[in-house]
C-alpha positions in Angstrom: 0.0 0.0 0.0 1.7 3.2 -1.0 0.9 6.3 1.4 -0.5 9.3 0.1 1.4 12.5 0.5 -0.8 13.5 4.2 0.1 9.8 5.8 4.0 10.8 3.7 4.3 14.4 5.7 2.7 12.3 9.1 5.0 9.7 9.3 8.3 11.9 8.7 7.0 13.8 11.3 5.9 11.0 13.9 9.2 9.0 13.0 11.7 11.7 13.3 10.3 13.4 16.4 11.5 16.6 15.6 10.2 19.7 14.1 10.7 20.5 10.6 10.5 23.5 8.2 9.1 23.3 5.5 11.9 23.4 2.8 13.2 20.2 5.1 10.0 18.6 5.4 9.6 18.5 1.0 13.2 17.4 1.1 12.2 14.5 3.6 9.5 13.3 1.2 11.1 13.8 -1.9 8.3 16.2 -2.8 7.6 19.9 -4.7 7.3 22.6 -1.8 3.5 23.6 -2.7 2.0 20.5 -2.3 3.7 20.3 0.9 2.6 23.3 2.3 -0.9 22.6 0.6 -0.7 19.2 2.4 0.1 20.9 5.9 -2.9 22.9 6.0 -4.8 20.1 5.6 -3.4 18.1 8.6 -3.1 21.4 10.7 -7.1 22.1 10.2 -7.2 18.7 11.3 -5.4 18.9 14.3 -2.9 16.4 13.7 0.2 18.4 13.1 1.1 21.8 14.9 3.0 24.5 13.8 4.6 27.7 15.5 6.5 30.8 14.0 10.0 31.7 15.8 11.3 35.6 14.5 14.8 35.9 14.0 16.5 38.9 14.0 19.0 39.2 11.3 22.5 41.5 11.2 21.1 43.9 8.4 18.1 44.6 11.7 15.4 43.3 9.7 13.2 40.4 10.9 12.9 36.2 9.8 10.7 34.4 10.5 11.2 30.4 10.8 8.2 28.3 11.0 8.9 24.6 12.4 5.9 22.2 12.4 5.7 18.7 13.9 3.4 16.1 14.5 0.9 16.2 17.7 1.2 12.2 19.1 -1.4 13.1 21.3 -3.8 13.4 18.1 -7.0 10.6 18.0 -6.1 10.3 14.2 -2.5 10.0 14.8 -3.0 7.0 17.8 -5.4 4.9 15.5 -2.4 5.3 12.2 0.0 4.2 14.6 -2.1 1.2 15.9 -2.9 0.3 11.9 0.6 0.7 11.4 0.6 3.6 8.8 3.2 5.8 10.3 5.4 2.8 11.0 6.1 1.4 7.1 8.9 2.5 5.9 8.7 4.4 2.2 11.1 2.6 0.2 15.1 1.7 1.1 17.3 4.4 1.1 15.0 7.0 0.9 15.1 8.6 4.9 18.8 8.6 4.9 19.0 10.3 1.0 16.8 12.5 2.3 18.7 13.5 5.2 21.8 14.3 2.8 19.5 16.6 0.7 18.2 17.7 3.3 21.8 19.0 4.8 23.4 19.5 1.2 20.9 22.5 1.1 20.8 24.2 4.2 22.5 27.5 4.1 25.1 29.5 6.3 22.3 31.4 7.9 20.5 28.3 8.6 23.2 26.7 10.2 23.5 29.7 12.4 20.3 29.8 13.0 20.0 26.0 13.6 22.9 26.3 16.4 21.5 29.4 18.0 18.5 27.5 18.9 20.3 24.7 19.3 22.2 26.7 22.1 18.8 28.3 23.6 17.1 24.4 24.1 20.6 23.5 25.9 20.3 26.4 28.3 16.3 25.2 28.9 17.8 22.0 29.4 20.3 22.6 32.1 17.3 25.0 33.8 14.8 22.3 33.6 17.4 19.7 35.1 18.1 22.1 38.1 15.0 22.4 39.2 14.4 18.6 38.7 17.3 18.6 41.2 16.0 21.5 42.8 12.6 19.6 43.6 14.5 16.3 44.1 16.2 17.8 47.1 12.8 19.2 49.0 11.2 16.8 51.6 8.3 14.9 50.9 4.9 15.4 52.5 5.9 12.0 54.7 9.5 13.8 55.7 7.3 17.2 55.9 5.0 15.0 58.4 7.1 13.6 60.5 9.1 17.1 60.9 6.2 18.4 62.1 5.2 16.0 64.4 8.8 16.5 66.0 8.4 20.3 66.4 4.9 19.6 67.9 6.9 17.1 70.7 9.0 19.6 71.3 7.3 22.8 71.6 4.9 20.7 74.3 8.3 19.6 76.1 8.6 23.6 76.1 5.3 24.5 77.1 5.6 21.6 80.2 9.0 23.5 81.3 7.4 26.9 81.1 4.3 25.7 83.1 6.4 23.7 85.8 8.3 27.3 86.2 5.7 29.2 86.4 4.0 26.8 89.2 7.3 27.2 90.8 7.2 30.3 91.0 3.8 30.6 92.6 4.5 28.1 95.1 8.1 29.9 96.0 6.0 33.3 96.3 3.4 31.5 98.4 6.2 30.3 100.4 7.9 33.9 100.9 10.9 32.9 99.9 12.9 35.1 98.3 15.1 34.9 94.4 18.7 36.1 95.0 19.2 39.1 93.2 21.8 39.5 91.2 23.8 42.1 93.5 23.7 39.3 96.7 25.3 36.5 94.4 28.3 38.6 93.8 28.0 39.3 97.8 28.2 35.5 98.1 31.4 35.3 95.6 33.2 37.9 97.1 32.6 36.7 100.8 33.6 33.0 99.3 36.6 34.4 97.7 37.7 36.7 100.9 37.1 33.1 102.6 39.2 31.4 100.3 42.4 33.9 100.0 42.9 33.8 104.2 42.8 30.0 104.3 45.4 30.2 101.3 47.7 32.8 103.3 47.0 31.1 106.5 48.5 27.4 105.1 51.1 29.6 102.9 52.5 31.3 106.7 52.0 27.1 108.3 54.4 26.3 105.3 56.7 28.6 105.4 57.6 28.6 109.2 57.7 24.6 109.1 60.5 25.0 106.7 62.3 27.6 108.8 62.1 24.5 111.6 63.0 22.0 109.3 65.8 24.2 107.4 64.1 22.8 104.1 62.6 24.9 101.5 58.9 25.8 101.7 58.6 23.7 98.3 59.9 20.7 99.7 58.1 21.0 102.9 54.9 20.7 100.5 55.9 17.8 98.8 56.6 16.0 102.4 53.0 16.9 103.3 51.3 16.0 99.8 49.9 19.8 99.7 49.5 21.3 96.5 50.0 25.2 95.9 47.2 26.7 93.7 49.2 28.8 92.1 51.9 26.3 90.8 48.6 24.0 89.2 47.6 27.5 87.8 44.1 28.0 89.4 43.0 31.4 89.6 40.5 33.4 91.8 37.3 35.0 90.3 37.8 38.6 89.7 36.3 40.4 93.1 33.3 42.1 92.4 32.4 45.6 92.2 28.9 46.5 94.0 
């Protein structure tokens, strides 16, 4: 069964999966460019191929335009060809690949550049599209989202339990009448502590040091006879003494 020139222009379309111009396209089938173009309005008022117009701006600032069209898979028409095996026989031997050569033996300069521009344009689509596949890849899941959630609700209730337990301390500590230290008595408390802790120091430092004037030893030896060990040499220093 030989295909007429609509099932011709379909399966070129439906095999190559790629958009076509028109010059191309004739090249593909081996056909004149008007019955071509006549053909394609037939199959775009019938749905099953689409076309679109892309302007080009050329050097000398005027405008091209390039019309690509390809074939709509998604197309009623187009299933039931492909399930009768219409769009899947092959023309004749030879003829896709001779038609590719024509097909590149007449492009021009301008339609390479033109080719390669938009070539360059998909790529850069491309590489977007794939970051925000990664992009979306990366975000949680509603089941992650879930179980995040439920973890912030455990703790903001561990939270809420602390802050309640405090504040029913602190009723029962004002019920009681006792009283916070303030700020002003803790330093009291260090300073007293630290007074405390500077006469015990001089009091065992004036022990030492008259037990080695008994013993004619040296106040360092004496503490290594007695075990004792000087703050200083172990490098332990006082809190500063506060100013109130």
């Amino acid at each position: 069964k030989k295909l007429n020139l609509e099932l011709s222009l379909l399966r070129a379309l439906y095999v190559a999966c790629a958009p076509f111009t028109l010059p191309l396209l004739a090249d593909r089938v081996r056909q004149p460019v008007g019955p071509v173009e006549f053909a394609l309005l037939s199959l775009l008022d019938k749905g099953m191929v689409r076309k679109k117009d892309f302007p080009r701006a050329r050097k000398d600032g005027s405008v091209a335009t390039r019309t690509l069209y390809w074939c709509d898979v998604t197309h009623r028409a187009v299933k039931e060809a492909v399930e009768q095996k219409d769009l899947l026989r092959s023309p004749g031997p030879g003829e896709d690949g001779k038609a590719v050569r024509t097909a590149r033996a007449t492009a021009t300069e301008e339609d390479v550049r033109e080719a390669k521009a938009e070539l360059q344009v998909w790529s850069k689509r491309g590489e977007a599209v794939r970051a925000e596949i990664a992009r979306l890849v990366g975000e949680p899941t509603n089941g992650e989202l879930g179980e995040r959630l439920e973890e912030a609700n455990g703790k903001l209730e561990e939270v809420q339990a602390a802050v309640e337990k405090a504040r029913e301390e602190e009723r029962a500590r004002k019920e009681s009448g006792v009283e916070l230290p303030t700020p002003a008595s803790i330093k009291r408390k260090i300073n007293e502590m630290r007074k405390e802790w500077v006469e015990r120091r001089n009091k065992c430092t004036d022990f030492i040091d008259l037990l080695a004037d008994g013993m004619e030893k040296k106040p360092k030896d004496v503490r290594k006879l007695l075990d004792v060990v000087d703050d200083k040499e172990e490098g332990v220093e006082l809190p500063p003494k506060y100013v109130i």
